[in-house]
SERO-4910 file (N, C-alpha, C, O; in steps of 0.05 Angstrom, whole numbers):
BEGIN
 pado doro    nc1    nc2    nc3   cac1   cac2   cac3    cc1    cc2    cc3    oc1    oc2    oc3
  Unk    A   1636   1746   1376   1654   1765   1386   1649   1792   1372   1646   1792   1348
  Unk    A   1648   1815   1387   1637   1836   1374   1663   1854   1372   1674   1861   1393
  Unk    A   1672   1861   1351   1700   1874   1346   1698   1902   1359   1718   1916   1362
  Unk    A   1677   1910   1366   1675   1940   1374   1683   1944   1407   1693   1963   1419
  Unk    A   1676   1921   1414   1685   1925   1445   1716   1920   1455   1723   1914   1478
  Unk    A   1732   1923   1432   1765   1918   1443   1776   1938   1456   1793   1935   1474
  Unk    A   1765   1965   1445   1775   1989   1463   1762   2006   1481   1759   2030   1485
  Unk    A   1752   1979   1491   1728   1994   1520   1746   2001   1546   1741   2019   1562
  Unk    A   1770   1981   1548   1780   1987   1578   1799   2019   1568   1804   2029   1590
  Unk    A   1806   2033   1553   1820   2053   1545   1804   2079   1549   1783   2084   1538
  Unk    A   1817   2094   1565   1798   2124   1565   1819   2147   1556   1819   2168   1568
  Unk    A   1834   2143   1537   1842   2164   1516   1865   2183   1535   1872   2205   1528
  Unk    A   1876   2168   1563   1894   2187   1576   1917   2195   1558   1927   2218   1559
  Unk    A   1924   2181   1545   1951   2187   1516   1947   2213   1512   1963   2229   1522
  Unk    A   1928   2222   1501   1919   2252   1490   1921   2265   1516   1938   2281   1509
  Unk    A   1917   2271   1539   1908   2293   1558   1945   2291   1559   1954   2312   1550
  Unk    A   1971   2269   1567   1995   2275   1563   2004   2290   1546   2012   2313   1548
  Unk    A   2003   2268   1521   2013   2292   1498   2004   2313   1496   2022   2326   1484
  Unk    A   1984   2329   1500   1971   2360   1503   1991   2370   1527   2005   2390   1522
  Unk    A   1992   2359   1548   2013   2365   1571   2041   2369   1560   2055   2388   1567
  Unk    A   2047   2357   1547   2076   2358   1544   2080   2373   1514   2102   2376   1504
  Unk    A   2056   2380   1500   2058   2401   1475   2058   2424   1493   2080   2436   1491
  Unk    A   2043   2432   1507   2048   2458   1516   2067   2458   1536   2066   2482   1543
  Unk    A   2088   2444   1553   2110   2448   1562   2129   2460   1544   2138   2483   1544
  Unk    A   2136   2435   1525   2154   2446   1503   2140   2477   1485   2151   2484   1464
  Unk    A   2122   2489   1492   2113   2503   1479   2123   2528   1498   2133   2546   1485
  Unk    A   2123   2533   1530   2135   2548   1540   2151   2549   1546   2157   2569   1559
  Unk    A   2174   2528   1540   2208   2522   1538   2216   2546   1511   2232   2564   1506
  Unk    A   2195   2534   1497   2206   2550   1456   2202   2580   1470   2222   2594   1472
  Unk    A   2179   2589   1480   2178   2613   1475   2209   2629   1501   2229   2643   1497
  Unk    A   2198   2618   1522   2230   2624   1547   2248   2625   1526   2255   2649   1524
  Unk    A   2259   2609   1507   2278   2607   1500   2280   2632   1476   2300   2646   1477
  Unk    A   2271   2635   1467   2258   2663   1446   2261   2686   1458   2276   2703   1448
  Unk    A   2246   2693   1486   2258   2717   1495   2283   2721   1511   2290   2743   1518
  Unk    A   2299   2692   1518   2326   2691   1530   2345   2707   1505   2362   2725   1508
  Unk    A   2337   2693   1479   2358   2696   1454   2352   2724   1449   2372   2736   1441
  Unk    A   2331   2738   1450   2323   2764   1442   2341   2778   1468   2365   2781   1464
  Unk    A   2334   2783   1485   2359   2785   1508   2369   2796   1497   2370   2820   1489
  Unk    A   2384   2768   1495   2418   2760   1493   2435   2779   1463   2459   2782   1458
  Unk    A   2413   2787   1450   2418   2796   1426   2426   2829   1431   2446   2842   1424
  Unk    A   2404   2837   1445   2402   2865   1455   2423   2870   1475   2432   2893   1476
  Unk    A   2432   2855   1489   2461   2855   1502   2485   2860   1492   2501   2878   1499
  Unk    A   2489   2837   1468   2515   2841   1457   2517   2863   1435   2538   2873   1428
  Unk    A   2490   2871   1422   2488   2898   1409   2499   2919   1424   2519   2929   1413
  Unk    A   2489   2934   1454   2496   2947   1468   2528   2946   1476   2546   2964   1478
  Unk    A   2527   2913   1481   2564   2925   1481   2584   2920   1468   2606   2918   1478
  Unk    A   2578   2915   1434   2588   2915   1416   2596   2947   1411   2619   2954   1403
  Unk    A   2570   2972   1417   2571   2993   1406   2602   3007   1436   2623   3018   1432
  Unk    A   2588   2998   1461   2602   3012   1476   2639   2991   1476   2661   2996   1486
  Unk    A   2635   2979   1468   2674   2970   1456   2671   2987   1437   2678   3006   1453
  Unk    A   2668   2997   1419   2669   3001   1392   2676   3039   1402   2692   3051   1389
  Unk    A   2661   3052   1426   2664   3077   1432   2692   3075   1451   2707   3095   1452
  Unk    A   2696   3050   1466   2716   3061   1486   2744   3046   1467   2765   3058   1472
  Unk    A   2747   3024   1448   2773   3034   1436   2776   3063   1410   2792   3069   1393
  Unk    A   2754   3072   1418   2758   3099   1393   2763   3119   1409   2774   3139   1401
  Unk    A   2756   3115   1434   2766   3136   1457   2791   3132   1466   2804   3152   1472
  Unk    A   2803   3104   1468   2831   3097   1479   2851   3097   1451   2874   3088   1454
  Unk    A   2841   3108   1420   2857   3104   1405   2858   3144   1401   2874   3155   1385
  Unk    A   2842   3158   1415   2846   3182   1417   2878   3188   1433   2899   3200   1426
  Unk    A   2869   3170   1461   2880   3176   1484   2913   3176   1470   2930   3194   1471
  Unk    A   2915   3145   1457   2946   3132   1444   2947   3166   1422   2970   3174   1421
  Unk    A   2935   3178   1411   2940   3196   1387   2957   3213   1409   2981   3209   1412
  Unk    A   2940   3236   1425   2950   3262   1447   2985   3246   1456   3008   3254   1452
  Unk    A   2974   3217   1471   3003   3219   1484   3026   3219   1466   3049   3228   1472
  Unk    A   3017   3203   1435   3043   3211   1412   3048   3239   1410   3072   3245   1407
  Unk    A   3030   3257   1411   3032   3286   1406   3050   3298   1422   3064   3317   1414
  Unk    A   3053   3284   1453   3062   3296   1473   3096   3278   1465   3117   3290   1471
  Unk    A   3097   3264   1458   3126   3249   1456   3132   3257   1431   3152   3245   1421
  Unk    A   3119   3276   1416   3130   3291   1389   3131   3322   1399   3142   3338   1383
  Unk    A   3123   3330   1419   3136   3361   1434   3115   3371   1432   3110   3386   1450
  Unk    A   3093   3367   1408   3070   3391   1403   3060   3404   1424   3054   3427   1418
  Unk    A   3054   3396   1454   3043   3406   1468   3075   3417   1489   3086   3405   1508
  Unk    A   3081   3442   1478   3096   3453   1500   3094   3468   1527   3081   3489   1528
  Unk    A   3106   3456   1550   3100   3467   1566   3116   3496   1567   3140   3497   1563
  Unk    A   3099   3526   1574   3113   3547   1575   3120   3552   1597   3139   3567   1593
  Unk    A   3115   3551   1628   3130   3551   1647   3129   3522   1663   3107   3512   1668
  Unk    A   3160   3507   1671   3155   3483   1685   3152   3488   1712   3147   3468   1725
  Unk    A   3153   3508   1724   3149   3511   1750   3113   3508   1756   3105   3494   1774
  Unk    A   3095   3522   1739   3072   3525   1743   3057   3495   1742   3056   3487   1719
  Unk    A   3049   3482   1755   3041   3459   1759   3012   3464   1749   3003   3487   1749
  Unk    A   2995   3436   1738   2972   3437   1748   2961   3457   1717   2937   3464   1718
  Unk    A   2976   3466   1692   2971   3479   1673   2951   3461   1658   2947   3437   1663
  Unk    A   2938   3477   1640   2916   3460   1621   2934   3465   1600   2939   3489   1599
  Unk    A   2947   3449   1581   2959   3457   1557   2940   3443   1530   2946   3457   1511
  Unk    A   2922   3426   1522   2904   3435   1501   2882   3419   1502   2881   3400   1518
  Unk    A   2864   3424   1485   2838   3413   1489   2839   3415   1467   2859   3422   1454
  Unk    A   2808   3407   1454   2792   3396   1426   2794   3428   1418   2800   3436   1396
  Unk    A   2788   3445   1437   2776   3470   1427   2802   3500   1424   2798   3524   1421
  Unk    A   2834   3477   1430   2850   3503   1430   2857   3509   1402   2861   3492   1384
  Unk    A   2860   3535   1398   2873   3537   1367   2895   3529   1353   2899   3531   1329
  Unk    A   2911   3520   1373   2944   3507   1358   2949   3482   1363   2969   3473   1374
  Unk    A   2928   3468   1353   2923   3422   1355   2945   3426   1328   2949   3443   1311
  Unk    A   2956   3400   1335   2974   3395   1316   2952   3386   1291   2928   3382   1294
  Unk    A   2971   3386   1258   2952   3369   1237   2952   3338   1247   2967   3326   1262
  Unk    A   2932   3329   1233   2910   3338   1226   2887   3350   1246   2883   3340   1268
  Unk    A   2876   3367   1239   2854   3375   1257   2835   3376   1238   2839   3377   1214
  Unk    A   2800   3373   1257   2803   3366   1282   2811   3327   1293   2811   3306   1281
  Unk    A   2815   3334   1321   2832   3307   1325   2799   3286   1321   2777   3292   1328
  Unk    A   2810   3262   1308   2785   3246   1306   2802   3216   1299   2822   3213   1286
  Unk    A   2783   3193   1316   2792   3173   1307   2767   3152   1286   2744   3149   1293
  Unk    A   2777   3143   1266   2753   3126   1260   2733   3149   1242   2711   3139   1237
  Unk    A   2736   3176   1231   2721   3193   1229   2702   3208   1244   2684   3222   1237
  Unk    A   2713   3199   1280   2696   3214   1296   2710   3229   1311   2729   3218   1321
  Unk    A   2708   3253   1318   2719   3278   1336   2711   3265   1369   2688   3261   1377
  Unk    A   2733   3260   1380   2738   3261   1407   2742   3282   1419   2750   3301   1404
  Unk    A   2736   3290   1454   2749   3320   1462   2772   3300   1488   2771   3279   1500
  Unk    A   2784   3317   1485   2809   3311   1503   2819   3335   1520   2808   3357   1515
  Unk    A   2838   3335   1540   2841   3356   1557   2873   3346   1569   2875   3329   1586
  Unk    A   2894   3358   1560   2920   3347   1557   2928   3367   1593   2918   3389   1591
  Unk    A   2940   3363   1616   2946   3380   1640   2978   3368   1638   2987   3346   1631
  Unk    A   2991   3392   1646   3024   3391   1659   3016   3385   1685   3000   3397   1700
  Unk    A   3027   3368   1688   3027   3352   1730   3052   3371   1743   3050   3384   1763
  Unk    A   3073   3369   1729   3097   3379   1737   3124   3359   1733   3121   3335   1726
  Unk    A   3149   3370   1739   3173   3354   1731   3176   3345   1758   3166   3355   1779
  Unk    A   3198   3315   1755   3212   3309   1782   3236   3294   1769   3244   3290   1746
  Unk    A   3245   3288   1793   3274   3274   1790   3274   3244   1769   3261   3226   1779
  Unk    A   3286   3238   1744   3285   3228   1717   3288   3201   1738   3289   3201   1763
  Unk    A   3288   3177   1717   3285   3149   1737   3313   3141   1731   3327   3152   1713
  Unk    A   3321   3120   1747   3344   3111   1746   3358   3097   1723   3349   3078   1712
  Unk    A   3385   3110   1717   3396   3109   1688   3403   3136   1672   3420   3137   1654
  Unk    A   3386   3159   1683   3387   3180   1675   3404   3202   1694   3406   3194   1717
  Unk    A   3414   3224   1691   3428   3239   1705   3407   3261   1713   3395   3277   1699
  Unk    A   3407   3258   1734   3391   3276   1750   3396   3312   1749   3379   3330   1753
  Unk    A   3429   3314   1743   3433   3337   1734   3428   3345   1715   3436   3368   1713
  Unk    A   3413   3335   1688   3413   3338   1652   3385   3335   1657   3371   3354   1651
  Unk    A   3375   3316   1666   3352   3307   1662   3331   3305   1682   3333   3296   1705
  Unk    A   3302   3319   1667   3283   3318   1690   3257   3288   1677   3261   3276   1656
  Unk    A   3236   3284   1694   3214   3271   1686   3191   3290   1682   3183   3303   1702
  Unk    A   3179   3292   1660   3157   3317   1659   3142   3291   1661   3148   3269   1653
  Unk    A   3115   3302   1677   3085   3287   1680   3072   3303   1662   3075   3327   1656
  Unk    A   3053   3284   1653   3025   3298   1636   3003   3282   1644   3005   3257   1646
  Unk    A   2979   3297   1650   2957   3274   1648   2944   3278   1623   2947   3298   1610
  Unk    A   2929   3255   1615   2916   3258   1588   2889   3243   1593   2887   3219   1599
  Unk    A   2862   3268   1586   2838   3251   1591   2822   3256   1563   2817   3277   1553
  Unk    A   2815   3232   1554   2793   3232   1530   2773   3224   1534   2768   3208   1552
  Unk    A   2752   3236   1512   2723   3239   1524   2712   3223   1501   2727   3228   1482
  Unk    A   2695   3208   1494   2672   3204   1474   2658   3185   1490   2663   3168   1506
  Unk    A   2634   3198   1477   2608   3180   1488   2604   3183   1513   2587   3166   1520
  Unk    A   2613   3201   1536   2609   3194   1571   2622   3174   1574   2614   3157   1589
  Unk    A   2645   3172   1561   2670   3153   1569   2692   3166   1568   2699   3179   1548
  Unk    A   2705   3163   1590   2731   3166   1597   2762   3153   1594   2766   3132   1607
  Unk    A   2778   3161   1583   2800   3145   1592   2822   3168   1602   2828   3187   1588
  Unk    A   2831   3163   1625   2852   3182   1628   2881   3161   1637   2884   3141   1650
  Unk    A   2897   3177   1623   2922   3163   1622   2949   3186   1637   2947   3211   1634
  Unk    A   2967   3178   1648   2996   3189   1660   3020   3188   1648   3035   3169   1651
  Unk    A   3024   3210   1634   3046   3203   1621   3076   3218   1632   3077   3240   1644
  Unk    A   3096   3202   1626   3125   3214   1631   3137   3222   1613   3135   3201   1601
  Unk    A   3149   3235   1600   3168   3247   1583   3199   3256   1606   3202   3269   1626
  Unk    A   3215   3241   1589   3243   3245   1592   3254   3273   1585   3244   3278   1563
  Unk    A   3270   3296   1592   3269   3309   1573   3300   3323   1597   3309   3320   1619
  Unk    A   3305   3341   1571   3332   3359   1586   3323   3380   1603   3305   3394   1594
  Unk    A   3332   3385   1631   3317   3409   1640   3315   3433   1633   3300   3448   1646
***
């Protein structure tokens, strides 16, 4: 019996598989490498853009306190449609300039006009002043509507 002839019926298909299925799993690893690279570059991007629009919406919360502390007075209520202040007027309340986070926002505060106060209030004492309020950072917007209660 000649020991050499035991592995004559075998033609080595094992190897041409496993080569098959090394390089499957080899283009699974890499797919998966540039899915995660992606996925990385994604949540970077909108880590920064949350990070701009609550610094823009913690501007927006600063103006409308300003406006419910009086700083921005309206000088005639009849005149609708007034610009009462921006980043760039000279009488911003302290601190100036307005910034949240150590970054300067621009904002643009408008009188809408007064109307009849909401229910609970006396319509003879009391009007509803509108304000709109828009803040800017980054090419982001938030504009907000505000009411103030106030004596006519």
């Amino acid at each position: 019996m000649n020991k050499m002839n035991t592995c004559q019926g075998e033609t080595g298909s094992i190897m041409i598989v496993a080569l098959m299925l090394l390089v499957i799993l080899t283009l699974i690893g890499i797919a998966a490498t540039q899915t995660a690279g992606t996925d990385i570059m994604i949540s970077g991007n909108e880590a920064t853009m949350k990070m701009d629009f609550y610094r823009n919406e913690g501007g927006n919360n600063r103006e409308v306190q300003e406006i419910g502390n009086g700083h921005y007075g309206v000088l005639d209520i009849e005149t609708f449609d007034q610009k009462l202040a921006d980043q760039d007027s000279g009488s911003l309340p302290l601190p100036t300039p307005h910034q949240v986070g150590g970054k300067n926002y621009d904002f643009e505060i408008t009188y809408v006009g007064h109307f009849v106060p909401p229910k609970g209030y006396s319509a003879l004492d009391f009007n509803s002043y509108d304000f709109e309020v828009l803040t800017t950072y980054e090419e982001q917007n938030v504009e907000t509507r505000v009411y103030r209660i106030g004596p006519k």
